[in-house]
C-alpha positions in Angstrom: 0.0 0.0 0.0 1.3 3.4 -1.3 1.6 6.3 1.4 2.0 8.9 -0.5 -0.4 10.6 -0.5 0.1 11.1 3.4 3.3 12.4 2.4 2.1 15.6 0.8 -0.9 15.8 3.0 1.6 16.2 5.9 2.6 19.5 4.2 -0.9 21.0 4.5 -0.5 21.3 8.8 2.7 23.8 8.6 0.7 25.7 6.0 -2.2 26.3 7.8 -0.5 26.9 10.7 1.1 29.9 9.3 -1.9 31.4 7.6 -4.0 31.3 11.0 -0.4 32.8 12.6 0.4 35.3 10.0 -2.6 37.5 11.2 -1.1 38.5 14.5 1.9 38.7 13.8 3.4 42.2 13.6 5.1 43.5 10.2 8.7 44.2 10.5 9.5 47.6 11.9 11.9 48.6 9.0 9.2 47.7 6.4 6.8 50.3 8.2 9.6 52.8 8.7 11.4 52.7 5.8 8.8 51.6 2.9 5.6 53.1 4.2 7.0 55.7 6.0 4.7 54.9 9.0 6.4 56.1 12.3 3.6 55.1 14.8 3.3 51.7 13.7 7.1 50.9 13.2 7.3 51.8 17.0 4.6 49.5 17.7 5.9 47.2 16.1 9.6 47.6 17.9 8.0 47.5 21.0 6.4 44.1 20.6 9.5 42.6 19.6 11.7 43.8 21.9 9.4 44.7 25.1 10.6 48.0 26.0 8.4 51.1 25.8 11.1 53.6 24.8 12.6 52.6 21.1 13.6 56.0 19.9 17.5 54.8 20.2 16.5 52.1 17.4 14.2 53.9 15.5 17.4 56.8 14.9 19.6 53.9 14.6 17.4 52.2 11.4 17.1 55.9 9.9 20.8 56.6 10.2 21.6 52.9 8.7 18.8 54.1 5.9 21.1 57.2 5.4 23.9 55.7 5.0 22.6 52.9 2.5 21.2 55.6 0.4 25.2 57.2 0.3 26.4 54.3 -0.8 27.5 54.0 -4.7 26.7 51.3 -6.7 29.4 50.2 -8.9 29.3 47.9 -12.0 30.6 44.5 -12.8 32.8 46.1 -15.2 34.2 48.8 -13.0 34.8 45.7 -10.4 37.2 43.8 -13.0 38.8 46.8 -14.3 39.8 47.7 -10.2 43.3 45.8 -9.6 42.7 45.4 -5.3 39.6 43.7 -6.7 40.2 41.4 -9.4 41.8 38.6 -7.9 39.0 37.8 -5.3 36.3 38.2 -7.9 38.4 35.9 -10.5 38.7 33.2 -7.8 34.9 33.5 -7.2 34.4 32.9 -10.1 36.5 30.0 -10.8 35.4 28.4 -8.0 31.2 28.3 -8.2 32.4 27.0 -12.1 33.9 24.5 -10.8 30.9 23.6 -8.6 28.9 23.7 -11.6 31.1 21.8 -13.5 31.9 18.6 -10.9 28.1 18.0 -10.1 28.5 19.1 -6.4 24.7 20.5 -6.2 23.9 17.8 -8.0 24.1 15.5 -4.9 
């Protein structure tokens, strides 16, 4: 006798567990600050997680983090190789995930 189809029925209990969870669950404090620019609710939300009524320290440190993610400069693939301090790390990078790819590794 074949089981399985209890097999991927078993999957069904984790996912309704998470859909009747997910409700109450709180959205992540740097979604609400940073996405939708909600400042009442991100605090909310830090004060669930971490229990403490006064989060002003780590709502200034996610808006200074924002700040300096938003100074940061993006740089190219090309402008990586064409750096020389660079190069070598990237090239070996490289080398090595083809070499993955090439003796099967993910494969097993």
């Amino acid at each position: 006798e074949s089981r399985w189809p209890f097999l991927f029925g078993a999957i069904i209990v984790p996912s309704l567990t998470q859909v009747v969870i997910l409700p109450f669950l709180p959205e992540s404090p740097r979604y609400l600050l940073l996405e939708k620019h909600n400042r009442s609710k991100a605090e909310k939300a830090f004060q669930k997680f971490l229990g403490k009524d006064d989060v002003s320290h780590e709502i200034e440190e996610v808006l200074a983090e924002s700040r300096v993610q938003r100074n940061t400069q993006l740089v190219s693939v090309v402008q990586l190789l064409r750096t020389r301090a660079v190069r070598w790390q990237i090239m070996t990078v490289v080398v090595t995930m083809g070499c993955y790819q090439l003796c099967g590794l993910n494969a097993v």
